[in-house]
N, C-alpha and C positions, 0 to 999 in steps of 0.2 A: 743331226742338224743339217739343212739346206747349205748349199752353197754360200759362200763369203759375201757374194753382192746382193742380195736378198734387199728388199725393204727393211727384214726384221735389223740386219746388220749393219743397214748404211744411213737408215733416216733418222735415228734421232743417236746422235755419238755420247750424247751426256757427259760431257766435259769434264775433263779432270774427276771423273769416277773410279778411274785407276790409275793410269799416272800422272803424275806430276813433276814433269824435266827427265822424262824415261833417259836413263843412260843406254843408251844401245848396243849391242854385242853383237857377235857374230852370228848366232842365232837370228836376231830381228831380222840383219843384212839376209840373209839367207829368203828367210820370209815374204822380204821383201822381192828378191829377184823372181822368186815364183813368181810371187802377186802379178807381175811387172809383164809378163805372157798368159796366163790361166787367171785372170780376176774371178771367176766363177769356179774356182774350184773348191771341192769342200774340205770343211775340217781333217775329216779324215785322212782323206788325198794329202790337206796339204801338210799332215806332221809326219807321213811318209814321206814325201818326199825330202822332207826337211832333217825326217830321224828323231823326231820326239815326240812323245805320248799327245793325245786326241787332247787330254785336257790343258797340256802344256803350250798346244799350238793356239788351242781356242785363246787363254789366258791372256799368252803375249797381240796374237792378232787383235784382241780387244784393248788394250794396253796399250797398240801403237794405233789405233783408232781413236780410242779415248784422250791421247797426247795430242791428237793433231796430226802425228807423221802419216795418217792413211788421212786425206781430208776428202775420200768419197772415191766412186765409181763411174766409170762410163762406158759406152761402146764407143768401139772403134770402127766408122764408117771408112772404105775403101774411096778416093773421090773418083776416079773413073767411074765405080759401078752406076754413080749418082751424077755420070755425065760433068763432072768439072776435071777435063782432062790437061787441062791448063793449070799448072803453078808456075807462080812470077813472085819476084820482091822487087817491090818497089821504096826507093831508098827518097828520102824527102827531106828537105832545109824547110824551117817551121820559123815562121816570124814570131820573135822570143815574147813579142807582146799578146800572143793572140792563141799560147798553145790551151785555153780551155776550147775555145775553136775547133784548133784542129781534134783534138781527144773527142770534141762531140760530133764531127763528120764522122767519124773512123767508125763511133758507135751506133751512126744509122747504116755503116756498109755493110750488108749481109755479106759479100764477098772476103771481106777481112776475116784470117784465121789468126793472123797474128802480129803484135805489134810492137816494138821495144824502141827503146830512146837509147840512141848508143852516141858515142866519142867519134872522133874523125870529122872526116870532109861534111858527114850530113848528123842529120840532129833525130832521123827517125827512120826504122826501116817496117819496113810493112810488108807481110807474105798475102799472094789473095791467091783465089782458085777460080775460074770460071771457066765457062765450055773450049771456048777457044782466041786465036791470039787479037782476033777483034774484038773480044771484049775486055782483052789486058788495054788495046790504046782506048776504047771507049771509055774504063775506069780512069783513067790516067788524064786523058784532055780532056771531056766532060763530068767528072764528078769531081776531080782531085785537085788538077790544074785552077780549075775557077777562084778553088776558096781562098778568101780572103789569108789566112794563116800560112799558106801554101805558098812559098817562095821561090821553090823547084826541087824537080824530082827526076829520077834516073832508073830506069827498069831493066831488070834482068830476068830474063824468061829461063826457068831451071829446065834443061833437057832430061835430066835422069835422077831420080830423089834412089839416092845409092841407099841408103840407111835411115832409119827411124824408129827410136826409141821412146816408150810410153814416156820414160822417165831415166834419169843417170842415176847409181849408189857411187856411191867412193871405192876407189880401191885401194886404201891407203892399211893401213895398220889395223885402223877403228873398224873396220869391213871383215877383216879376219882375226882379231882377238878374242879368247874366250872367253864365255860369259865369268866375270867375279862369281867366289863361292864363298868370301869370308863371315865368318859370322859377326855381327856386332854386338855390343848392348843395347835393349829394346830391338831389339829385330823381329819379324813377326813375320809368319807363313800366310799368305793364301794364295788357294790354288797353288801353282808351280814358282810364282813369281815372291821377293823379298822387297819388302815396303814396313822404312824406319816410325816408328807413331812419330809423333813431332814431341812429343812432352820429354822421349826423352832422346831425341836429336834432330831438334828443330833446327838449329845451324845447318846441320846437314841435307837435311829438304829442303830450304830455300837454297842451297846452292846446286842442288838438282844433283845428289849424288847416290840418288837410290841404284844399288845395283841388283836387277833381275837374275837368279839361279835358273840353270836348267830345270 
């Protein structure tokens, strides 16, 4: 098998074909943390590096794909290489009457990577990328300032992006626990993974308590 990020792997997930409220173990976690650096790495690679058989990696990689917890692939462009040597956040008070306004400015800014509604002094912060710091005031007093939803806004030009990660896993308990190996009634093998029928513990799949075996 190809690499993890493949068309064949990533375009159609068919939902809920293997799990259904995946309980996650230590295992997945692990899987995860690859994924999280090497998104193209294959099968094989990756149940080495992880320590469990080719079929047992495939299984769960598909399983946490099939759950949702993998919801797709991308690359990851460098923004200097592509000339946006500039990142800035711009933090913004939004007139509470007019925030479909503002959410459809943001959505014609090619420059916007990213945007959250947060608590405090302002109501929205916004990260943008562009060549350089004339284009932070150019977005800011001609495209931002004008709009009507736009109350006021406050910018901070990042000198040095110390750290960045694709994605965070937890480091709590759930992240290092081992996989459940108990058996139940109606328990049923495929592949490497343990999946209850529902007829004879239906209670127990709707509250998402399937537990994955090594």
């Amino acid at each position: 098998m190809g690499d993890l990020s493949s068309p064949d792997s990533s375009g159609d997930r068919r939902s809920g074909r293997i799990g259904i409220g995946l309980a996650l173990d230590s295992v997945h976690f692990k899987i995860l943390d690859v994924l999280r650096t090497q998104g193209r790495i294959s099968v094989a690679a990756l149940a080495e590096r992880v320590g469990i058989s080719r079929a047992n990696a495939y299984t769960r990689f598909e399983a946490l794909r099939a759950d949702g917890v993998i919801s797709g692939f991308s690359a990851r462009v460098d923004p200097s290489r592509v000339g946006l040597d500039i990142c800035a956040l711009v933090f913004v008070t939004v007139r509470q009457d007019l925030w479909k306004q503002f959410r459809a400015t943001l959505a014609a800014m090619p420059e916007v990577e990213y945007c959250a509604i947060t608590t405090g002094q302002h109501d929205a912060m916004i990260q943008i990328r562009v060549p350089d710091v004339g284009a932070v005031h150019r977005l800011v007093t001609e495209q931002l300032a004008p709009v009507p939803a736009v109350r006021a806004t406050e910018t901070v030009i990042i000198l040095d992006e110390v750290m960045r990660r694709p994605y965070v896993l937890p480091t709590g308990p759930a992240a290092t626990a081992s996989p459940a190996a108990g058996a139940g009634t109606g328990a049923t093998q495929l592949g490497m993974t343990r999946f209850i029928r529902a007829a004879d513990g239906r209670a127990d799949l709707q509250r998402g308590t399937t537990d994955p075996d090594d």
